[in-house]
C-alpha positions in Angstrom: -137.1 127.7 129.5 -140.4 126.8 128.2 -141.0 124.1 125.3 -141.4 125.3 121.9 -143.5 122.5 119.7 -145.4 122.5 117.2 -148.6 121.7 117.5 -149.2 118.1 117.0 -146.0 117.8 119.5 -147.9 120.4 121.7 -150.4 118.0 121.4 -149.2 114.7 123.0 -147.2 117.0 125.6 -150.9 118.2 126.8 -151.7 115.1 127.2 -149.5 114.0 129.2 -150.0 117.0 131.4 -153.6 115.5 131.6 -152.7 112.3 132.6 -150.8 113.6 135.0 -153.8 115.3 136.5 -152.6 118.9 135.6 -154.9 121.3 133.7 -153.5 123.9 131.2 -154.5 127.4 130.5 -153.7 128.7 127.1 -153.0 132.7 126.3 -152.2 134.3 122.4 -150.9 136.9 121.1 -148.5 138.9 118.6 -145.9 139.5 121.6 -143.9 141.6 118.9 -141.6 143.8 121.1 -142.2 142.0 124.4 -143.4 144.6 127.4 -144.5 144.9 130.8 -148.1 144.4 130.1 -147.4 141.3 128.1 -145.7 140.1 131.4 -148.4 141.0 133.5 -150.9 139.2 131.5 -149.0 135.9 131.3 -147.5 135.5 134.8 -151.7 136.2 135.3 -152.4 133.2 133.3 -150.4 131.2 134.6 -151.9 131.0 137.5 -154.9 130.3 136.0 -154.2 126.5 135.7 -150.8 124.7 136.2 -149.4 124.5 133.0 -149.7 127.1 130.9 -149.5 127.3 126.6 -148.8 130.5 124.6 -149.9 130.2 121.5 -147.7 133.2 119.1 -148.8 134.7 115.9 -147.0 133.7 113.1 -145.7 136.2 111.2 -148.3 136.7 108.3 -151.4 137.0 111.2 -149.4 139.7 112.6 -149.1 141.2 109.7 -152.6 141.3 108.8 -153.6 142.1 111.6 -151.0 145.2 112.7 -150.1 146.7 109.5 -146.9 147.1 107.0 -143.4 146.7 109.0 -144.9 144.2 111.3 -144.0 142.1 112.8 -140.2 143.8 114.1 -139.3 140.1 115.4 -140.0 137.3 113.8 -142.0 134.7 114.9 -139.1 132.1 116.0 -137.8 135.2 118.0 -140.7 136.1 119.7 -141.6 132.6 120.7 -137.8 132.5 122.2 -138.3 135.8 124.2 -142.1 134.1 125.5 -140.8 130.5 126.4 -137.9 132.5 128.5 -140.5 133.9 130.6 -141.1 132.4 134.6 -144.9 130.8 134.1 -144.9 129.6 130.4 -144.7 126.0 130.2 -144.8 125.7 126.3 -145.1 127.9 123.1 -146.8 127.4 119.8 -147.0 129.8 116.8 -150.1 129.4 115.3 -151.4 130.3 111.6 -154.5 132.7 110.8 -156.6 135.6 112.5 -158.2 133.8 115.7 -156.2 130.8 117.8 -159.4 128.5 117.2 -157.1 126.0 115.8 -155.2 125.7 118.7 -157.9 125.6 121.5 -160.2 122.9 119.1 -156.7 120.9 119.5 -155.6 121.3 123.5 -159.0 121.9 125.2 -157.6 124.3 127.7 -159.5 124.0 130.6 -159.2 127.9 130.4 -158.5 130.4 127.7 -156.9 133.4 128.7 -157.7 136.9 127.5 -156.3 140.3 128.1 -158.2 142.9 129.6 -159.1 144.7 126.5 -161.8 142.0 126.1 -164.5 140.9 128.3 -166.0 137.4 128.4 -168.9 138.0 125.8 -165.7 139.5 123.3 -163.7 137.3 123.1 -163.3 136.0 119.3 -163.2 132.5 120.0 -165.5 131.9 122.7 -168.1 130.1 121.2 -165.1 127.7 120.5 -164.2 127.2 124.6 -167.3 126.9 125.2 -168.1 124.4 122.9 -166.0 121.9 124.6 -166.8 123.1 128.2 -163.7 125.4 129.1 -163.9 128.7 130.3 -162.5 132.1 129.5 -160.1 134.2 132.4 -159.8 137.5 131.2 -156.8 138.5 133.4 -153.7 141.0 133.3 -153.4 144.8 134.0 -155.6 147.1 132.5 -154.7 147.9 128.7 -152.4 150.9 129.8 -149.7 149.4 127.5 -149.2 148.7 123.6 -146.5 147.9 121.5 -147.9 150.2 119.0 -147.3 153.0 121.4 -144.4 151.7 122.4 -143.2 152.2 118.6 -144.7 155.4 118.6 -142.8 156.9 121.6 -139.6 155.4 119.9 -140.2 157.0 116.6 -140.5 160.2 117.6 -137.7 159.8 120.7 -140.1 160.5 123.2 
C-alpha cells in the first residue's frame, strides 16, 4: 500500500525519490466513490514517471466544488481506498480549489490530468510550467462520473 503523508513528509520522501534518480508524476482529485475511470486514469499516470503522488481533496474543496452531501467518503477514507491502488506510490490530501500548493512543493516532473482537460485547460498550468514540468493528460475518455454514478444509484437504475 501506498504512503499516506502529509505534505512536508511528502516532501522529504520526494526527495529522496530524486536522489535516488527517480522522477514522480503527481495526479488530483475528489476520488469520492472510487470507479473504473478513476482507475484508468491513475494506473495511466503512473506510468508517466516512476513514482507516482495523488494528491486528494480534502473534504471542504470537495464540497465546494461538488455540491451539498459531498463528499460520501471522507477524506481519510478516500485516501485509504487511493493508496490501495497498484501504481500509487504516495497520497496527500490537500486544502483549497486548485492542487497549486502541492505541485509549487514536489515539482513533479509531470502533472497529470484527466481527459476532460486538454494541455491549455488545465488550472494550474501556468504553475508546472513555471518550474519546467510538463502536463500528461492521460486516462479513458470522460465516459464515467461519480455524479452519474450517484445518479443511477438514486433512482435504482
Amino acid at each position: 500500500m501506498a504512503r499516506i503523508l502529509p505534505l512536508a513528509e511528502l516532501t522529504s520522501a520526494i526527495e529522496a525519490e530524486r536522489r535516488a534518480g527517480r522522477t514522480i508524476a503527481l495526479a488530483n482529485g475528489c476520488f469520492d466513490i472510487l470507479h473504473v475511470g478513476h482507475v484508468r486514469y491513475l494506473q495511466a499516470a503512473a506510468r508517466e514517471a516512476d513514482r507516482l503522488v495523488v494528491a486528494i481533496n480534502d473534504d471542504e474543496s470537495v464540497r465546494a466544488l461538488k455540491g451539498e452531501g459531498r463528499p460520501v467518503l471522507s477524506a481519510a477514507d478516500r485516501a485509504e481506498l487511493v493508496a490501495a491502488l497498484r501504481g500509487v506510490d504516495y497520497v496527500v490530501v490537500f486544502a483549497g480549489p486548485t492542487v497549486s500548493e502541492v505541485l509549487l512543493a514536489l515539482k513533479p516532473d509531470v502533472h497529470c490530468k484527466g481527459t476532460d482537460y486538454t494541455a491549455d485547460t488545465v488550472p494550474e498550468r501556468d504553475v508546472v510550467r513555471s518550474y519546467g514540468g510538463r502536463i500528461a493528460i492521460v486516462g479513458d475518455p470522460k465516459d464515467h462520473s461519480t455524479r452519474d454514478l450517484l445518479g443511477r444509484i438514486r433512482t435504482g437504475a
